[in-house]
C-alpha positions in Angstrom: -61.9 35.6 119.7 -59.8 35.2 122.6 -59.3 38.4 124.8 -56.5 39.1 127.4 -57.4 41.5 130.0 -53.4 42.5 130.6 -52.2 44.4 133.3 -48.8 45.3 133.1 -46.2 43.7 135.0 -47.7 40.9 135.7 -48.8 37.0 135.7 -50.9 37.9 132.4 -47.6 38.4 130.4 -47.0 34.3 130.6 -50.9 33.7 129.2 -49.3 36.1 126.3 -46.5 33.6 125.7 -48.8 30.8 125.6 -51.2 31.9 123.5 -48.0 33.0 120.8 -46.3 29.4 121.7 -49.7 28.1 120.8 -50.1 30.2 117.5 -53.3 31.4 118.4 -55.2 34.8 117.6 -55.9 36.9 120.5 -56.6 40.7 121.3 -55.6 42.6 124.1 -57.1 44.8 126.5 -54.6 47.0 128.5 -54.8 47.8 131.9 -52.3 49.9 134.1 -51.6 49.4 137.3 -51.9 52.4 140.2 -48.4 54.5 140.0 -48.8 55.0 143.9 -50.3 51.5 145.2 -49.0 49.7 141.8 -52.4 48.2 142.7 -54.9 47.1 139.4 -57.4 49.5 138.1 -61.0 49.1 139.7 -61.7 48.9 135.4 -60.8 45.2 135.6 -63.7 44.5 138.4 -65.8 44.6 135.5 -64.4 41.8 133.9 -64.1 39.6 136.6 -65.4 40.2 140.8 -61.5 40.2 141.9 -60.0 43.0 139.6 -57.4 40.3 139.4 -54.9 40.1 136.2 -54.3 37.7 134.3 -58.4 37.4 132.9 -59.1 36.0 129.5 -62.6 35.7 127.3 -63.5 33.1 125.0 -66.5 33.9 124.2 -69.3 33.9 126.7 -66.2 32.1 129.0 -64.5 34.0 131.4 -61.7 33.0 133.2 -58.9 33.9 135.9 -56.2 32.3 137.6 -53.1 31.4 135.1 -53.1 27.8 136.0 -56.6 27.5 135.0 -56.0 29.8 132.0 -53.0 27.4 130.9 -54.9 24.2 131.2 -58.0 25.9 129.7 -56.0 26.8 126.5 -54.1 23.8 126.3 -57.1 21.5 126.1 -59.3 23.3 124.4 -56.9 24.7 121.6 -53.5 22.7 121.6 -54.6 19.3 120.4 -55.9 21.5 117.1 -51.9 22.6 116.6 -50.7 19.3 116.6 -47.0 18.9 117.9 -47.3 22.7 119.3 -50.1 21.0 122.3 -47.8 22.0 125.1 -48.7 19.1 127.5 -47.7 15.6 127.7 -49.7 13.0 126.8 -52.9 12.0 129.7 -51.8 9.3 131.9 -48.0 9.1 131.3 -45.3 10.0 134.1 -45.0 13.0 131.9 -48.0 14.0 132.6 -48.6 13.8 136.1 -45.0 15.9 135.9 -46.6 18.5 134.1 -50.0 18.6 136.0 -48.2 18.9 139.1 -45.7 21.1 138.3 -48.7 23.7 137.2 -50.1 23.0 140.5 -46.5 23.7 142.2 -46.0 27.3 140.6 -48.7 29.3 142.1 -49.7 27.2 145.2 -46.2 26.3 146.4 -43.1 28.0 144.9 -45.1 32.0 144.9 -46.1 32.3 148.4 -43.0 32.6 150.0 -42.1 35.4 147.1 -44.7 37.3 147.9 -43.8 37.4 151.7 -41.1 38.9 150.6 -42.2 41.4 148.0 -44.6 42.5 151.3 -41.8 42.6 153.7 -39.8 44.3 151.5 -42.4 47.2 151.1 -42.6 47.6 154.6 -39.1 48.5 155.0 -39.6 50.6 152.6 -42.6 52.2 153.4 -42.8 55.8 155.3 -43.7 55.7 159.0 -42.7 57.8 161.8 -39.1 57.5 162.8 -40.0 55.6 165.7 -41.8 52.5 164.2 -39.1 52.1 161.6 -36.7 50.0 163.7 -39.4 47.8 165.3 -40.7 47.6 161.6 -37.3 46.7 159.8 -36.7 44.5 162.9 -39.9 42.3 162.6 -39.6 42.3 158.9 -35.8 41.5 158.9 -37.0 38.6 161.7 -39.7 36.9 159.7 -37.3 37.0 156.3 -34.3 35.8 157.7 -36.3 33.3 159.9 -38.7 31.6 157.6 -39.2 33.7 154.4 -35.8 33.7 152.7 -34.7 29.9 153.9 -38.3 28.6 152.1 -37.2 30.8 148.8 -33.4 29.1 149.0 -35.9 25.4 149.5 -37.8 26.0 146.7 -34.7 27.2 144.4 -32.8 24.0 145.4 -35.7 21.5 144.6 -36.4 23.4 141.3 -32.2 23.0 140.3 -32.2 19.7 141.6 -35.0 18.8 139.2 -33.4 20.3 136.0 -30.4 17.8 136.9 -32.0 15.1 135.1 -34.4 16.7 132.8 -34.1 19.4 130.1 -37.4 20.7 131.0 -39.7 20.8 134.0 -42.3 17.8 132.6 -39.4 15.8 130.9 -37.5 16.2 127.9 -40.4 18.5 125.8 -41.2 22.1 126.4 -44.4 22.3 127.6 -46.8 25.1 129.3 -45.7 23.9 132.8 -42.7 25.7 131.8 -44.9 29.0 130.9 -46.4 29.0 134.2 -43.2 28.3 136.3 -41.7 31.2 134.6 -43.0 33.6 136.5 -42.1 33.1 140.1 -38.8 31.9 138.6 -38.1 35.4 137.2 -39.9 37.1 140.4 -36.8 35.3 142.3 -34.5 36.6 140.2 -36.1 39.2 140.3 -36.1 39.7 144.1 -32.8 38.0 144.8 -32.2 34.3 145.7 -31.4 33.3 142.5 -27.7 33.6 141.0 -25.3 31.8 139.4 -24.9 29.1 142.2 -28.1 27.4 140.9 -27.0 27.3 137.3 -29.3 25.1 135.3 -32.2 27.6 136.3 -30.6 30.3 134.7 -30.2 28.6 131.9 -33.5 28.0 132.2 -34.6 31.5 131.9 -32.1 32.0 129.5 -33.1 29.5 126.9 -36.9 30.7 127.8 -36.0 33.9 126.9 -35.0 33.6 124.0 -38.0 31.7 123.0 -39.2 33.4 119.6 -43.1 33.3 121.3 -41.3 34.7 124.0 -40.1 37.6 121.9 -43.3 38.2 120.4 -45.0 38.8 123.9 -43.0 41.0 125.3 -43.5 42.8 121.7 -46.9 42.6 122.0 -47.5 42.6 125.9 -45.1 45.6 126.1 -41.8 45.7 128.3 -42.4 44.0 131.3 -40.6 44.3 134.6 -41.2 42.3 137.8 -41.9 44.9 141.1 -39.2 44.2 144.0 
C-alpha cells in the first residue's frame, strides 16, 4: 500500500492529486506544520533524514522529492490504468516536453518564489526598530532587482507556452501538469500572477476543477499556500 507522509500546506498535496488522477489506493499520514516557524515536525525525520514533505512508501521504497515521486508513480503504476498513464509516450516530442517540463517546475520556475516567500518574511519579521529600514531596504533591493523580474520571466515563458498548447506536454493532460501546479498557485499565491497572463489562469482554473483535484483537497484537507 502506498503511504503519503502529508504535511499540510504543501508540495505533498499535488502527489495527492496524482495518486487520485491515477485511481490508485493510498493512505495518509498527517503531519502539521510548526504554528510559530510553520516549519515540519521533527516526526517526519523518521521517515526520511530531511523531515522534508512530500515522502511516500511503497513498500520497503521510500521516496522524497515530488518530481521523483511523480515519475516513480507514473512508471510504475500508470501503464496498469491504461489511458489514465499521465505521460506521453517514450521518445516522442511529447515526451521530452513532459520530462523537461518536470525538470523545469522545481529546479527552475520555484527558486525565485521562494526568494521571495524569504524576503517577504524578513520584512515581516520583528527586529529592533533600527534594523528594520536597512532590512526592508535590502530586501526591497534584492526583489525589485533580481527576484521579482525572474518571477515576471518565468510567468511570461509559462503563457507563452500555453499559446500553442492546451496543456504543458502537448494537447493531453499529463502529471507535468500536477507538478507545475504548485509553484503556479505559489505565484498566485504570492502575487505576479493576474489576469494579464490569461491562459495560466485558465490553467489553474480548468486544474481546479479537476474531479481528482476535488477529491484531494477532500482528502488532503484545505490547503493554502504560505505568503
Amino acid at each position: 500500500m502506498i503511504v503519503v507522509h502529508h504535511l499540510n500546506n504543501s508540495r505533498s498535496q499535488r502527489v495527492l492529486w496524482l495518486l487520485e488522477e491515477l485511481g490508485l489506493e493510498y493512505e495518509i499520514k498527517r503531519y502539521e506544520r510548526d504554528p510559530k516557524t510553520m516549519l515540519a515536525p521533527a516526526s517526519l525525520r523518521a521517515v526520511h533524514p530531511l523531515g522534508k514533505s512530500p515522502v511516500i512508501t511503497d513498500g520497503e521504497l521510500t521516496l522524497a522529492e515530488s518530481g521523483a515521486i511523480i515519475e516513480y508513480l507514473v512508471e510504475r503504476y500508470g501503464a496498469s490504468v491504461g489511458k489514465g498513464r499521465l505521460a506521453p509516450a517514450a521518445g516522442t516530442p511529447a515526451y521530452l516536453r513532459y520530462r523537461y517540463w518536470l525538470h523545469y517546475a522545481e529546479g527552475s520556475l520555484m527558486s525565485p518564489l521562494l526568494l521571495k516567500l524569504v524576503f517577504d518574511k524578513i520584512e515581516r519579521s520583528p527586529m529592533p526598530f533600527f534594523a528594520k529600514p536597512i532590512a526592508r531596504a535590502i530586501s526591497g533591493k534584492a526583489k525589485s532587482s533580481f527576484i521579482t523580474p525572474q518571477i515576471a520571466t518565468h510567468l511570461d515563458y509559462l503563457e507563452g507556452e500555453l499559446e500553442n498548447n492546451e496543456w504543458f506536454a502537448g494537447k493531453e493532460f499529463s502529471a507535468a501538469d500536477v507538478q507545475l501546479s504548485f509553484p503556479i498557485e505559489a505565484a498566485a499565491a504570492r502575487g505576479g500572477l493576474n489576469a494579464g497572463r490569461p491562459r495560466l489562469m485558465d490553467f489553474l482554473s480548468r486544474i481546479h476543477a479537476r474531479p481528482a483535484y476535488k477529491r484531494a483537497i477532500e482528502r488532503g484537507g484545505e490547503y493554502e499556500l504560505l505568503s
